[in-house]
KOLVO-270557 format. One line per field, with one value per residue (C-alpha): residue number from 1; residue in one letter; x, z, y. Coordinates in nm, 4 decimals. Example, Ala and Ser with C-alpha at 12.3 -4.5 7.8 and 13.67 -1.06 7.14 Angstrom:
num <- (1;2) .
residuo <- (a;s) .
c1 <- (1.2300;1.3670) .
c3 <- (0.7800;0.7140) .
c2 <- (-0.4500;-0.1060) .
This chain:
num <- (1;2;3;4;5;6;7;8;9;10;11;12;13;14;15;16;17;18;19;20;21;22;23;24;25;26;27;28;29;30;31;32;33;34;35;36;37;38;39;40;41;42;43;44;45;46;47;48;49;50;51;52;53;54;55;56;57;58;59;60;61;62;63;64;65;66;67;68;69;70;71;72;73;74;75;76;77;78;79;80;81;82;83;84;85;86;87;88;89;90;91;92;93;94;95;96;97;98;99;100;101;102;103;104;105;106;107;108;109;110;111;112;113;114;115;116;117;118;119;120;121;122;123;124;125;126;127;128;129;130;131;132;133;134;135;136;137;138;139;140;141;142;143;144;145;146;147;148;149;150;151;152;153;154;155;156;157;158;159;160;161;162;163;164;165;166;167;168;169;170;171;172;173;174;175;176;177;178;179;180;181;182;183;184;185;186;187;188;189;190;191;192;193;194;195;196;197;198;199;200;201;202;203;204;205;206;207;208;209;210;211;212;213;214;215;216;217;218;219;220;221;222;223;224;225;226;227;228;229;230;231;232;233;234;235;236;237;238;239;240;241;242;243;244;245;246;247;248;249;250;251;252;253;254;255;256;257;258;259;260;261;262;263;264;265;266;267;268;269;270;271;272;273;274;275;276;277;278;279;280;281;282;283;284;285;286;287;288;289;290;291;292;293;294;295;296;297;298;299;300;301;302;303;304;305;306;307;308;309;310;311;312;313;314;315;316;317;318;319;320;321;322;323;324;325;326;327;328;329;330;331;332;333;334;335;336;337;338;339;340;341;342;343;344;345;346;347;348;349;350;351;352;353;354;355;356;357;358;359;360;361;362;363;364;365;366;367;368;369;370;371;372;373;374;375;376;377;378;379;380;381;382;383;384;385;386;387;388) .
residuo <- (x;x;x;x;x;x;x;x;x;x;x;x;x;x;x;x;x;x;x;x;x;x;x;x;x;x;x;x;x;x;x;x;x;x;x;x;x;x;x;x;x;x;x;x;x;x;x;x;x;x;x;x;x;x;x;x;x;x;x;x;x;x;x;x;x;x;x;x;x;x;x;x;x;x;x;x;x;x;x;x;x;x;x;x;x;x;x;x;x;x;x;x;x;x;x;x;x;x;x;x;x;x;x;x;x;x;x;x;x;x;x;x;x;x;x;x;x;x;x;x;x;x;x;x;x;x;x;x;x;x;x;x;x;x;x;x;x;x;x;x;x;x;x;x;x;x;x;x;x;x;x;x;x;x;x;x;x;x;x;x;x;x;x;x;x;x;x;x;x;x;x;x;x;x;x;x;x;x;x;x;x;x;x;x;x;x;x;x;x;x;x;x;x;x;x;x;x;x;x;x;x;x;x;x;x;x;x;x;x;x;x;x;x;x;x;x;x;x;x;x;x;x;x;x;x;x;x;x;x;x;x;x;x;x;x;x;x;x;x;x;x;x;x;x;x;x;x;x;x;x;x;x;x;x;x;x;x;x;x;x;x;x;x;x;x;x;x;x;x;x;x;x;x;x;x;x;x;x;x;x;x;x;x;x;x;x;x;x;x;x;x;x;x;x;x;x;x;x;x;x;x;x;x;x;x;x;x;x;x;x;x;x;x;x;x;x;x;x;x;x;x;x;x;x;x;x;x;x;x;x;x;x;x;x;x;x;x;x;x;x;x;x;x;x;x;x;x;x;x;x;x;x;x;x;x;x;x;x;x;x;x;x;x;x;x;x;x;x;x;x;x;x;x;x;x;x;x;x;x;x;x;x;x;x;x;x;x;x) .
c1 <- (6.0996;5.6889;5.6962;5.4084;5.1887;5.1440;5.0467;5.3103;5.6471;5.7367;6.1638;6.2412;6.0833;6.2046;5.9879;5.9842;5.8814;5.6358;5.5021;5.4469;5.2387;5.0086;4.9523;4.8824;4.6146;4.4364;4.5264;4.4404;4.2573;4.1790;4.5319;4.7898;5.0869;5.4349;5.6620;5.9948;6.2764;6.5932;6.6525;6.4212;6.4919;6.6055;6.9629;7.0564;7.0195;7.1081;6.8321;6.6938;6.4624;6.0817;6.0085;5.6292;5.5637;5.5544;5.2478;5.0227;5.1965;5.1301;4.7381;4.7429;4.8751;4.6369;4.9295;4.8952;4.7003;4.9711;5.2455;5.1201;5.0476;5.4467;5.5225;5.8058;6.0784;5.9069;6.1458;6.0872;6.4148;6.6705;7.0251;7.2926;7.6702;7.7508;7.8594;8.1043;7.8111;7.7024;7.5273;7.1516;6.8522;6.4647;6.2048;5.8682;5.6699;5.7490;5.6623;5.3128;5.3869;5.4598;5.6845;5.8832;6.0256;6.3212;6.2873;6.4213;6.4583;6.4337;6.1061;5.9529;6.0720;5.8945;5.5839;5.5340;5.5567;5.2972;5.0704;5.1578;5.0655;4.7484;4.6500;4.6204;5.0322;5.2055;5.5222;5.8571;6.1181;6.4629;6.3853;6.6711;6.5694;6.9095;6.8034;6.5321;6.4966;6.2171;5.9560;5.6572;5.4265;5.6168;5.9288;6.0742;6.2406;6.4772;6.4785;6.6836;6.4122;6.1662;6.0693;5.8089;5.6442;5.5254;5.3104;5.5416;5.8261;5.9056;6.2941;6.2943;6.5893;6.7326;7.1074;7.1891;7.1659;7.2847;6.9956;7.0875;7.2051;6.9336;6.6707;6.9392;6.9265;7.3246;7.3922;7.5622;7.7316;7.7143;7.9552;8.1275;8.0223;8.0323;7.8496;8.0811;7.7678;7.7490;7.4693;7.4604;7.1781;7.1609;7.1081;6.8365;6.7707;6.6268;6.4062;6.6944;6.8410;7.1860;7.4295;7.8169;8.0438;8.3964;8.7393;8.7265;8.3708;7.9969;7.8426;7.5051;7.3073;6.9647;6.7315;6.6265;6.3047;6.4213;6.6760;6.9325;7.1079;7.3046;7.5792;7.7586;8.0354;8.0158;8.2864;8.4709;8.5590;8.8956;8.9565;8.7822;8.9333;9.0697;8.7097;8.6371;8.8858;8.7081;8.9769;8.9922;8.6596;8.6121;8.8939;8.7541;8.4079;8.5792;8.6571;8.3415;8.1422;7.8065;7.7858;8.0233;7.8238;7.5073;7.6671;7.6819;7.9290;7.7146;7.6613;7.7441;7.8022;7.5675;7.6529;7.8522;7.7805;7.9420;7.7724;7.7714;7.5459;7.6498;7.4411;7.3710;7.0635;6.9749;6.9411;6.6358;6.3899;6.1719;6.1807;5.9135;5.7499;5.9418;5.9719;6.2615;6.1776;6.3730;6.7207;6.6914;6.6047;6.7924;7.0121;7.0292;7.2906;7.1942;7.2663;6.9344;6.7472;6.4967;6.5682;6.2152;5.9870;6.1932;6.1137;5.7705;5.6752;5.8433;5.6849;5.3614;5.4216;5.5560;5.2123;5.0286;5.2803;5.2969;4.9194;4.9119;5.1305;4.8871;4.5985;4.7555;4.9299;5.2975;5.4462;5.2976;5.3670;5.7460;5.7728;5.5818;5.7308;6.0767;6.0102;5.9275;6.2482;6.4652;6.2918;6.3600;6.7244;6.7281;6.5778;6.8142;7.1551;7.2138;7.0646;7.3267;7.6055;7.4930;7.4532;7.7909;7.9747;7.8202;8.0306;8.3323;8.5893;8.8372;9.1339;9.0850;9.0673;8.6912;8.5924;8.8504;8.6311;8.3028;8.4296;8.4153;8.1563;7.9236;8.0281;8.3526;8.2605;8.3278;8.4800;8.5598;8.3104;8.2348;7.9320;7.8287;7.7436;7.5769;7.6900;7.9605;8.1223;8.1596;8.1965;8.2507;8.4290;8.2251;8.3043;8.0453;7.9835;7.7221;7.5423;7.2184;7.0270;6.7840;6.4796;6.4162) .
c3 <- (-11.4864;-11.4918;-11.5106;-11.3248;-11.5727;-11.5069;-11.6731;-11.5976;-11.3794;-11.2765;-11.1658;-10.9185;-10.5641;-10.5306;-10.5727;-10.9576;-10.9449;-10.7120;-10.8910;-11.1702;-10.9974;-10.8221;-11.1167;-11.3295;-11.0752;-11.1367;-11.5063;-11.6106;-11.2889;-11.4088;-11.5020;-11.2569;-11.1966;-10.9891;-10.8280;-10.7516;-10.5671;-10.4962;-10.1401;-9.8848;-9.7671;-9.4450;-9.4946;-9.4636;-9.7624;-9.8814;-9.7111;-9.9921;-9.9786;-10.1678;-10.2963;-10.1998;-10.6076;-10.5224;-10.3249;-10.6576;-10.7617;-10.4723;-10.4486;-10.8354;-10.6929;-10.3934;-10.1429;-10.0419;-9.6511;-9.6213;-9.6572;-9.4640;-9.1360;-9.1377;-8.9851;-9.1921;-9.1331;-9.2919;-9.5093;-9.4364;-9.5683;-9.8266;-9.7478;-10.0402;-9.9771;-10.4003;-10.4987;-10.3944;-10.2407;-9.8710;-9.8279;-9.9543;-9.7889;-9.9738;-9.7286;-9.8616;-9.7183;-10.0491;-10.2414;-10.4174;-10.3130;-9.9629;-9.7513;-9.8915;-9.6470;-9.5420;-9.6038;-9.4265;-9.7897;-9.6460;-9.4768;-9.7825;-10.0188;-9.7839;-9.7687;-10.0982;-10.1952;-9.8755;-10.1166;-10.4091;-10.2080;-10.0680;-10.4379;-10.5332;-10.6870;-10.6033;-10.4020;-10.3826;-10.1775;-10.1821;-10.5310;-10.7935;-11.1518;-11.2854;-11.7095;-11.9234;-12.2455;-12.5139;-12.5240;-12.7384;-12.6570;-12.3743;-12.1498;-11.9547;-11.5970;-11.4120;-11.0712;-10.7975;-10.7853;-11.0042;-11.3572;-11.4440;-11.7830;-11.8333;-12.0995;-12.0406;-11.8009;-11.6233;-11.5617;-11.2804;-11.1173;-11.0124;-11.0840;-11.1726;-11.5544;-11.5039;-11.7379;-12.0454;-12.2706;-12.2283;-12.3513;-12.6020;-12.4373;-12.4279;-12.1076;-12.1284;-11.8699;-11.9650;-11.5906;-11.3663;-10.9325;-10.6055;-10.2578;-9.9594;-9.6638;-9.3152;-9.1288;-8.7638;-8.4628;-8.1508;-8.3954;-8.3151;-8.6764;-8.7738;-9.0944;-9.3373;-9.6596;-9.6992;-10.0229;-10.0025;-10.2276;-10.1197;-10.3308;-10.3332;-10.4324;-10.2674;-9.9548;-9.8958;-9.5176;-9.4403;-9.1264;-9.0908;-8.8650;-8.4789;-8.4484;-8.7184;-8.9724;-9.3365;-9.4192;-9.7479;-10.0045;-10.3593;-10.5531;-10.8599;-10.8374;-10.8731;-10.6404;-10.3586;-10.2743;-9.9304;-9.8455;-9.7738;-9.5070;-9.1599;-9.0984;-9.3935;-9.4089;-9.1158;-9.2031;-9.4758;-9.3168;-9.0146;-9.3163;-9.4134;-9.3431;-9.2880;-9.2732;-8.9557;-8.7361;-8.7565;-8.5888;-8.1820;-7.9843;-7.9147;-8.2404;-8.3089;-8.6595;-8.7581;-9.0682;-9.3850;-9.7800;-10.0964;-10.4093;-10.7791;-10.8137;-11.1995;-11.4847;-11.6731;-11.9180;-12.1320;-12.4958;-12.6307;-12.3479;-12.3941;-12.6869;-12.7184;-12.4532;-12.1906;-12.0173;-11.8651;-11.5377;-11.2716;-11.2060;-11.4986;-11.7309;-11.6146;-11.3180;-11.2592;-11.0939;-10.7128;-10.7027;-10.9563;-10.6980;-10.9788;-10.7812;-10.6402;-10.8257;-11.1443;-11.0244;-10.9709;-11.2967;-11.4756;-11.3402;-11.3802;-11.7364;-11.7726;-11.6376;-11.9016;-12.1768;-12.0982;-12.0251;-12.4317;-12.5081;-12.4252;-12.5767;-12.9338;-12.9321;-12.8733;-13.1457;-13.0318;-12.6629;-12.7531;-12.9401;-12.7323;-12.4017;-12.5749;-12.6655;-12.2953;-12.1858;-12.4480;-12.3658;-11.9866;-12.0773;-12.3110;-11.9955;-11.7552;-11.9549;-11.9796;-11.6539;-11.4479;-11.6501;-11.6162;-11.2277;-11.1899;-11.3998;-11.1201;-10.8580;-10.9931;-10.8537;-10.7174;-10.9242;-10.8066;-11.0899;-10.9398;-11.0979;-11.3651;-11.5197;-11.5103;-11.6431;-11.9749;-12.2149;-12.2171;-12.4829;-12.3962;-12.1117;-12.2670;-12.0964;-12.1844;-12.0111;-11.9606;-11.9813;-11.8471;-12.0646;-11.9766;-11.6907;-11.8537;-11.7661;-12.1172;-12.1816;-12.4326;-12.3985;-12.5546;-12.5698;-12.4672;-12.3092;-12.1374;-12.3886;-12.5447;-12.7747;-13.0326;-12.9898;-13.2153) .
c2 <- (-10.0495;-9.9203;-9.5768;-9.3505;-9.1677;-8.7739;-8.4561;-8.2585;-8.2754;-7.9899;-8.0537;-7.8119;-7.6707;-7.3530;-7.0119;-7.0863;-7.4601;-7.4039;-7.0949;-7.3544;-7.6392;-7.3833;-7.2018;-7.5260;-7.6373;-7.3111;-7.3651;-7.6889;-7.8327;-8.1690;-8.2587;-8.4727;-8.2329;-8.3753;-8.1595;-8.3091;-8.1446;-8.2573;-8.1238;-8.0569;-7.7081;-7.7832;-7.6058;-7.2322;-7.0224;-6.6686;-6.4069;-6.1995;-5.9463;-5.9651;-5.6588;-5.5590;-5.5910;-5.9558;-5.9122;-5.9449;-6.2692;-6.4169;-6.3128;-6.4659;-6.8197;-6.8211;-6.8166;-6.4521;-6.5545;-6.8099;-6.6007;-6.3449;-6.5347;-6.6783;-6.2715;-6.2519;-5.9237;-5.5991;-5.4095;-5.0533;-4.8895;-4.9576;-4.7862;-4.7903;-4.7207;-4.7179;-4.4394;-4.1316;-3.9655;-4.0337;-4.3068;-4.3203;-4.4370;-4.5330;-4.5466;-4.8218;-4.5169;-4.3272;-4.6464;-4.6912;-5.0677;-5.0487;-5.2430;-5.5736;-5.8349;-6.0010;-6.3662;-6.6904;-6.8621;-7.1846;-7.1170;-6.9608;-7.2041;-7.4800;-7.2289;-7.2354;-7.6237;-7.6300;-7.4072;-7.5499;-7.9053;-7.7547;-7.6801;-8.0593;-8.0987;-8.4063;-8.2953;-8.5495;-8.3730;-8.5859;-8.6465;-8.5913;-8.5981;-8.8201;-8.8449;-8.7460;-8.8842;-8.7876;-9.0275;-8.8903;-8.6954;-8.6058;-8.6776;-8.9809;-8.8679;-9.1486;-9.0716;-9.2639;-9.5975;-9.4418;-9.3911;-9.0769;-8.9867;-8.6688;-8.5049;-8.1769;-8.0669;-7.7283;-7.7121;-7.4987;-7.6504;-7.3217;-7.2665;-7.6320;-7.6727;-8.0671;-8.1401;-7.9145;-8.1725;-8.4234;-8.1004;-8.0352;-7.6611;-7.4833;-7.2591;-6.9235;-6.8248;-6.4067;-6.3228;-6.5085;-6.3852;-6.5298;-6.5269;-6.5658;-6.5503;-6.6317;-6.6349;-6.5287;-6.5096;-6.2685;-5.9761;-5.7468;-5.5919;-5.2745;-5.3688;-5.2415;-5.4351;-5.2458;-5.2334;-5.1813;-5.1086;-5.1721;-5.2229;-5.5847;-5.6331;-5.5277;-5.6609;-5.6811;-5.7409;-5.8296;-5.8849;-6.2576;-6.3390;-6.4599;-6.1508;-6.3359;-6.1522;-6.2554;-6.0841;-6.1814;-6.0318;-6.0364;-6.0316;-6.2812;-6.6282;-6.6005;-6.2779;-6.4359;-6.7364;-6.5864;-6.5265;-6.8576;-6.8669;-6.7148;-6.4651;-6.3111;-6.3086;-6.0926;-5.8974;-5.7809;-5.7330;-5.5207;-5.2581;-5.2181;-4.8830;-4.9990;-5.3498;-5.4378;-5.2115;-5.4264;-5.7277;-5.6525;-5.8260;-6.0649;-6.2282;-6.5511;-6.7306;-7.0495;-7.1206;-7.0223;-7.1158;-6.9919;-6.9985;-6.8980;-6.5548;-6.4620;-6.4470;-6.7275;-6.7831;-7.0988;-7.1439;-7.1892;-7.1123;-7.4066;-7.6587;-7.9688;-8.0345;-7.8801;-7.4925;-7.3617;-7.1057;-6.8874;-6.9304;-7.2075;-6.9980;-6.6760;-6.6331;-6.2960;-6.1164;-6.0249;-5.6634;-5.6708;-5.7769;-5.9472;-6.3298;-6.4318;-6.1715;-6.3421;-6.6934;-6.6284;-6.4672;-6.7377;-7.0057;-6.8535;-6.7971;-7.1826;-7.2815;-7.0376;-7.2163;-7.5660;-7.5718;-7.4447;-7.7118;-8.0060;-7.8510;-7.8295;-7.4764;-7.5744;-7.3627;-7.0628;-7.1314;-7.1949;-6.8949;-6.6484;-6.7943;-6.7174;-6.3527;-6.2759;-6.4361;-6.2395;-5.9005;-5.9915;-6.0554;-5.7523;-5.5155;-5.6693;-5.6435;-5.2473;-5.1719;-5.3847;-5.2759;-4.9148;-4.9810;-5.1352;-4.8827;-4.6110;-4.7402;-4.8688;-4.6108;-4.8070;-4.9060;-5.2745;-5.6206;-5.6153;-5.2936;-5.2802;-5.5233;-5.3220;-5.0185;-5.1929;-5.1689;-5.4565;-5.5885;-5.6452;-5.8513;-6.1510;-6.4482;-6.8438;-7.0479;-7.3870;-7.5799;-7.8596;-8.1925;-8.5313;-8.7351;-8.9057;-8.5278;-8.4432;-8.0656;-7.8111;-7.3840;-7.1119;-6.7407;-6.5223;-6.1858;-5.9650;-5.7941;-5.7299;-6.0000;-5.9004;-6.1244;-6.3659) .
């Protein structure tokens, strides 16, 4: 099969991917940059607030005016239930940054390929990358009717590492959580992101734009299989102190997901010819609240890297690019642990587990191989890595 020539493919169209192709058009204008995405952001997905830091990023991609014309929710106050002490509340007045926002994910996600589209990128939504072998300089992609070659690839497939293998990358999964949300409409909000800690886990609540609210509860794998079921669910919502007062009588559910939110990173960051970026290259735990800011950053420093690649500085755009992933990591690791540890008062499995030291947080995991389904078990744990 012919394959279509490019620059660089950028696999992915979340906040990450698309950080990448706008920031390679500003980059490296006269190169021929694809985006490809699998989906096409036309489902629910988990609310999560953008802190106002992100304001900066945005200005640096050229998507700032865009973004702020869509009128998303203003976040004006955080409120944290965490600890023994009363509740706690941090107003954006008393931040040098200002108001964040409450995002529809969906909408911003499509926002941002419109930007990234705007720019001059190639966008393919319904596009699923299925191989990608090595074919020098750069990188053959096999998608569903469709061969690509590409000088370079960002991975910035979010938290599907289906593609590890072929980059010859491993993927450490560092904690094992889970998201049981539902989404619901006819809820005025009140510009608050709220944080719960409760016996079985933490729930978390955000403002959506059109009165619509997200509610989810965070908690392990294999302690929250009940959650999937509606009445338990709610059960377990009606106990909460803060959270079940936000949804009025009149609410009513529109959708529910459940998804992995545990940490995971891959290993190496990049190799030849190809970046890893956001949840691809470290999924971050929620309760950091480092999801989109992360994404963004990343993919901005993909562009900077693979853009070094094709003009004859791939060693030091590997190696650099890897030293600001392992710092990230490094930041990242005590801080949750720390944050966790602060709440875990209840004599629950849930907190059991983070009252121990970080480096006894170790767990089997597996990792997904090729797609003949191989696999292989490695022991890890969350803990600090020195950088390389």
């Amino acid at each position: 099969m012919p394959s279509e020539q490019v620059d660089f493919v950028v696999i992915g169209g979340g906040p990450a991917g698309a950080a990448a192709a706008l920031m390679l058009r500003r980059q490296a204008p006269g190169r021929r940059v694809m985006l490809v995405e699998a989906g096409r952001h036309d489902r629910p997905k988990p609310g999560e607030v953008l802190p106002a830091v992100a304001q900066g990023l945005l200005r640096q991609l050229g998507a700032w005016t865009l973004f702020a014309e869509a009128g998303f929710v203003e976040n004006f106050t955080q409120v944290s239930a965490w600890t023994n002490e009363p509740p706690g509340e941090r107003h954006s007045i008393f931040s040098a940054h200002g108001a964040g926002w409450h995002l529809d994910r969906a909408r911003f996600d499509r926002l941002m390929l419109q930007a990234a589209k705007a720019a001059g990128s190639e966008v393919r939504l319904g596009s699923a990358v299925h191989s990608a072998t090595r074919e020098n300089p750069g990188w053959r992609l096999k998608l569903a009717g469709a061969d690509i070659t590409a000088q370079a690839v960002i991975w910035a497939a979010g938290r599907s590492w289906r593609l590890a293998r072929h980059f010859g990358a491993k993927v450490n999964v560092h904690g094992h959580l889970a998201a049981y949300t539902r989404f619901f409409d006819r809820t005025p909000g009140d510009c608050r992101m709220i944080v719960e800690a409760r016996p079985e886990g933490w729930w978390y609540s955000a403002d959506l734009p059109d009165q619509r609210r997200v509610v989810a509860c965070l908690t392990d794998p294999d302690l929250g299989g009940g959650l999937r079921k509606a009445d338990h669910w709610y059960r377990s919502l009606a106990a909460t102190q803060l959270i079940a007062r936000l949804l009025p009588a009149e609410a009513r559910e529109t959708a529910s997901l459940v998804r992995s939110a545990g940490t995971a990173s891959i290993d190496p960051a990049a190799g030849e010819r190809w970046i890893a970026a956001g949840d691809c290259l470290f999924a971050a735990d929620p309760l950091s609240s480092r999801g989109i800011v992360h994404a963004l950053r990343s993919g901005i420093l993909a562009a900077y890297a693979a853009s070094d690649m094709l003009e004859g500085r791939e060693d030091l755009a590997r190696a650099r690019y890897s030293m600001i992933a392992t710092q990230c990591f490094n930041d990242y690791v005590p801080a949750l642990a720390a944050h966790y540890a602060a709440a875990a008062r209840w004599d629950t499995p849930f907190w059991q587990r983070r009252r121990l030291e970080p480096r006894r947080q170790g767990q089997v995991i597996r990792i997904s191989g090729g797609e003949d389904g191989s696999h292989e078990t490695r022991h890890t744990g969350l803990r600090r890595r020195q950088p390389a």
